[in-house]
C-alpha angles and dihedrals in degrees: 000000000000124000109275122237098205135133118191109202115208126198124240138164126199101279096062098031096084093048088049089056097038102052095020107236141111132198142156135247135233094200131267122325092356115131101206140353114195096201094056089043084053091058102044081034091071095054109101137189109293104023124129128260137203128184109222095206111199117264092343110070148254116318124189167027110230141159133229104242101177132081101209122016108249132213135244129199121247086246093039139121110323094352089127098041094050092042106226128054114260093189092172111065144164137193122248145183140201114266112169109338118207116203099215125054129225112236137230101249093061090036100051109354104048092082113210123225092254125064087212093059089048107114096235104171083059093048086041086047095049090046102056105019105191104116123078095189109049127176128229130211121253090244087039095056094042088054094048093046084061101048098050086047084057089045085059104036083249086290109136124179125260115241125191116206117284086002113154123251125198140174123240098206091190090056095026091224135131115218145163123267117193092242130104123258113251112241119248113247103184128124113292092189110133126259090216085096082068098057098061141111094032098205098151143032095266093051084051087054101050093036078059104054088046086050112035114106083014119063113066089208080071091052085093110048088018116026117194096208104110094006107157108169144341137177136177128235095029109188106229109182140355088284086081077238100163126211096227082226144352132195133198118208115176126191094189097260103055144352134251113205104197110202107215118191116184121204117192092203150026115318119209134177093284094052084045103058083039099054078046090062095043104041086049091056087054081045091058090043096046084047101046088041125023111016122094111209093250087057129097140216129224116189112202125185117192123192154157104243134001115226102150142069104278090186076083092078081058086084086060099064090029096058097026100058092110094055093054097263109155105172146347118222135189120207116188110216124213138177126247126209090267089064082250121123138236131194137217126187110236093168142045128159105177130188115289078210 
């Protein structure tokens, strides 16, 4: 797999940010007294070794940069390590270290709000982010990172703070400020048990999702519905559109001379005529929004449905690649998913319809 070009930001407020800084991790919540939540485990689960990490802190700006320390995100019970003192129970949880710190946020106004003279260079996964707000782990586009990065470098003259290994950080809220302190980081204690146990068994569309973003890049049974050679970036739970309507997960492959997005809608369950017409209508509209506002004209667009049983007509999806070309779109393609006795899927393609080009 390629390196990835990819930054996660996490919410924080006030409260949490110290304890981020002082024992170097970050992690999302499921709310109070809940074990598990498989959609926010989807979303942490698709972090790996190596990506980028920014720290959204509440009604301040976005603080960084991280990286992502851990192979695998780990789970901590409701009752677990720092629980009390954070306040609320961030059961899903990485590992992070410092990569190149920067004292002065940037803050929310230049990084969503200063809109910029082209819609294509309108940072659209942090105004999605702030308008719905569910989600305590949020991805960034490639273009979107790199844009941030360098905002963040102008906010600080390009002076970032020098951090010794296992040096303390800490954050300074009157001066708003994080700086180093002489002292040596405390090491985490937490739980360092996998989250895996909370993947299986996939028994609905959700489960698939977040068993995708922990495999993807990982597991050789994907290689075929989802290779990992030039593999740049993926995420789940894209926002396509002002209808808050959401791709269950896109990829970036790049070949150096130009990109493939591959469009990937899961269906927990049998699909007829009707959800098929229906899946037609809603991938086309990702397809618009890949095409106005991501896709250069070289690239190209791979739709990928991927279900648990096939009942309709599939011929159907043809009208997607017959009528999409213009838009990049090579070929549709329907997987049928199954599970095995371990609870864990595997897919077959029962479908393809290619370029005739």
């Amino acid at each position: 797999m390629h390196k990835m070009n990819r930054c996660h930001v996490f919410v924080v407020n006030e409260k949490t940010f110290p304890y981020h800084l002082k024992y170097r991790f970050a992690g999302t919540t499921a709310g109070k007294n809940r074990a598990k939540h498989v959609g926010l485990l989807a979303d942490i689960a698709r972090t790996r070794p190596g990506d980028k990490v920014l720290f959204y802190l509440q009604k301040k700006g976005f603080f960084g940069v991280y990286e992502v320390d851990s192979d695998h995100p780990f789970v901590e019970p409701t009752d677990g390590w720092l629980q009390t003192e954070l306040g609320i129970p961030l059961i899903y949880r990485i590992r992070i270290r410092p990569a190149e710190i920067y004292s002065r946020p940037l803050s929310e106004w230049k990084a969503v709000d200063e809109l910029p003279e082209r819609a294509r260079d309108i940072r659209w996964s942090l105004i999605y982010r702030k308008l719905k707000g569910e989600r305590g782990c949020s991805y960034l586009f490639p273009q979107e990172w790199k844009n941030i990065y360098e905002l963040i470098k102008f906010e600080n003259e390009n002076r970032c703070i020098n951090v010794e290994e296992n040096e303390l950080l800490i954050y300074e809220c009157k001066q708003n400020l994080v700086i180093t302190k002489p002292e040596v980081s405390p090491s985490y204690e937490g739980s360092s048990e996998s989250a895996h146990k909370h993947l299986v068994p996939v028994v609905k569309e959700s489960h698939l999702q977040a068993w995708l973003t922990w495999h993807i890049g990982r597991n050789v049974k994907l290689e075929a519905m989802i290779p990992s050679q030039n593999l740049v970036w993926f995420a789940n739970e894209v926002y396509a559109g002002a209808g808050m309507q959401k791709m269950d997960i896109l990829c970036i492959w790049d070949n150096g001379s130009a990109k493939e997005y591959g469009i990937f809608e899961l269906k927990g369950g049998s699909i007829g005529n009707n959800e098929i017409s229906r899946m037609i209508e809603q991938t086309r509209r990702y397809i618009w929004w890949v095409d106005n506002y991501i896709r250069e004209q070289s690239d190209t667009v791979r739709v990928v449905w991927i279900v648990r049983e096939l009942a309709g007509k599939a011929s159907e999806a043809k009208k997607l690649l017959q009528e999409e070309q213009d838009k990049g779109v090579r070929s549709v393609e329907i997987w049928v998913w199954k599970l095995g006795q371990d609870k864990e899927p595997s897919f077959r393609k029962e479908e393809s319809y290619p370029s005739s080009s």
